[in-house]
C-alpha positions in Angstrom: -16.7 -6.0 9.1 -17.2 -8.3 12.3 -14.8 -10.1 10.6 -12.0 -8.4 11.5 -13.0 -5.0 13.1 -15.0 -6.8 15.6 -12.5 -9.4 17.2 -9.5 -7.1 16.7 -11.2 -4.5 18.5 -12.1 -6.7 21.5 -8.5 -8.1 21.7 -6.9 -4.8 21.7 -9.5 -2.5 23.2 -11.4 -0.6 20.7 -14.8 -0.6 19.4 -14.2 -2.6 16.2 -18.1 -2.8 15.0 -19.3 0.6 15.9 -15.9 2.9 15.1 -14.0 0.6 12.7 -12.6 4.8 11.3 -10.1 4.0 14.7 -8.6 2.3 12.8 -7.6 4.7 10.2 -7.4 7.5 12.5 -4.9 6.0 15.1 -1.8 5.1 14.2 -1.5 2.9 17.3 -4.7 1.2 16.3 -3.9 0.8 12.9 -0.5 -1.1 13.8 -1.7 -3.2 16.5 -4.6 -4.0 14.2 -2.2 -5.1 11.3 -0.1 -7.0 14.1 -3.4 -9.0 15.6 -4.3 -9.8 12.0 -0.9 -10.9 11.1 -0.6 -13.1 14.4 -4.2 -14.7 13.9 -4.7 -14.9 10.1 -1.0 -15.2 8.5 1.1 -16.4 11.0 0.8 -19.9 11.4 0.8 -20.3 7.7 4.0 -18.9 7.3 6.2 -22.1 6.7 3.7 -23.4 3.8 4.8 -21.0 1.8 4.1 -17.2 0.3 1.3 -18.7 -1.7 -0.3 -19.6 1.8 -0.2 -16.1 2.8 -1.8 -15.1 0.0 -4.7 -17.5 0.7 -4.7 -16.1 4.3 -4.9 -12.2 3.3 -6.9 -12.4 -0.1 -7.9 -16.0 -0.7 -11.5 -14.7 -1.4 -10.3 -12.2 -3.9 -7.1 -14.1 -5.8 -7.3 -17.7 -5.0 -9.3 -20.1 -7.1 -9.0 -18.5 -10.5 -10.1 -15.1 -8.9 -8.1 -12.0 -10.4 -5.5 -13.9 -10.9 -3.7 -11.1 -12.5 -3.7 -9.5 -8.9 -1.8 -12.8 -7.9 0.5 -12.7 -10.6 1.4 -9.1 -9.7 1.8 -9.8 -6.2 4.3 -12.8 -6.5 6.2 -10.9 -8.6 6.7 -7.9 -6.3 7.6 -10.4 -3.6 10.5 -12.1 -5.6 11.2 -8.8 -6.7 11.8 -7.8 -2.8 13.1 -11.0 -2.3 16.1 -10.2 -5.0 16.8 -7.4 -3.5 17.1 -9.0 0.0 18.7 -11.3 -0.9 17.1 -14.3 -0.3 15.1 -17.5 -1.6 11.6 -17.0 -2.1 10.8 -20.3 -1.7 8.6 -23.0 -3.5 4.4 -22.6 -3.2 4.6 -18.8 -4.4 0.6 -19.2 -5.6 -1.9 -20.4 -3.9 
């Protein structure tokens, strides 16, 4: 948990490590913790590709021959979305 909970509650002023449930109970929390996460984790990894985001969010739990199923399935739901957008999803869709 100090992962996450723990820095995300110091940036944005809860007390990540001892009440991570803020999170689940507080709407505000709960998008401003998906925002700090996006900013720091995923963010800067944007322009390698969706693959690269998938390493970001789940790398330990679908990268490296991991449920790669749950990969799979995820890729396709984004060029799914990205069909119905509109739009190119790009090359490096795995990661």
């Amino acid at each position: 948990m100090n992962y996450n909970y723990g820095p995300a509650g110091q940036s944005i002023g809860f007390d990540g490590l001892n009440a991570p449930e803020t999170i689940a109970n507080n709407v505000v929390t709960s998008f401003k913790s998906a925002l700090w996460f996006w900013m720091n984790n995923v963010h800067s990894v944007m322009n390698q590709g969706f693959g690269a985001t998938i390493r970001a969010i789940n790398g330990a739990l679908e990268c490296n021959g991991q449920n790669q199923d749950e990969a799979n399935d995820r890729i396709q739901l984004y060029q799914q979305y990205c069909g119905v957008f509109g739009v190119d999803p790009g090359q490096n869709l795995s990661c």
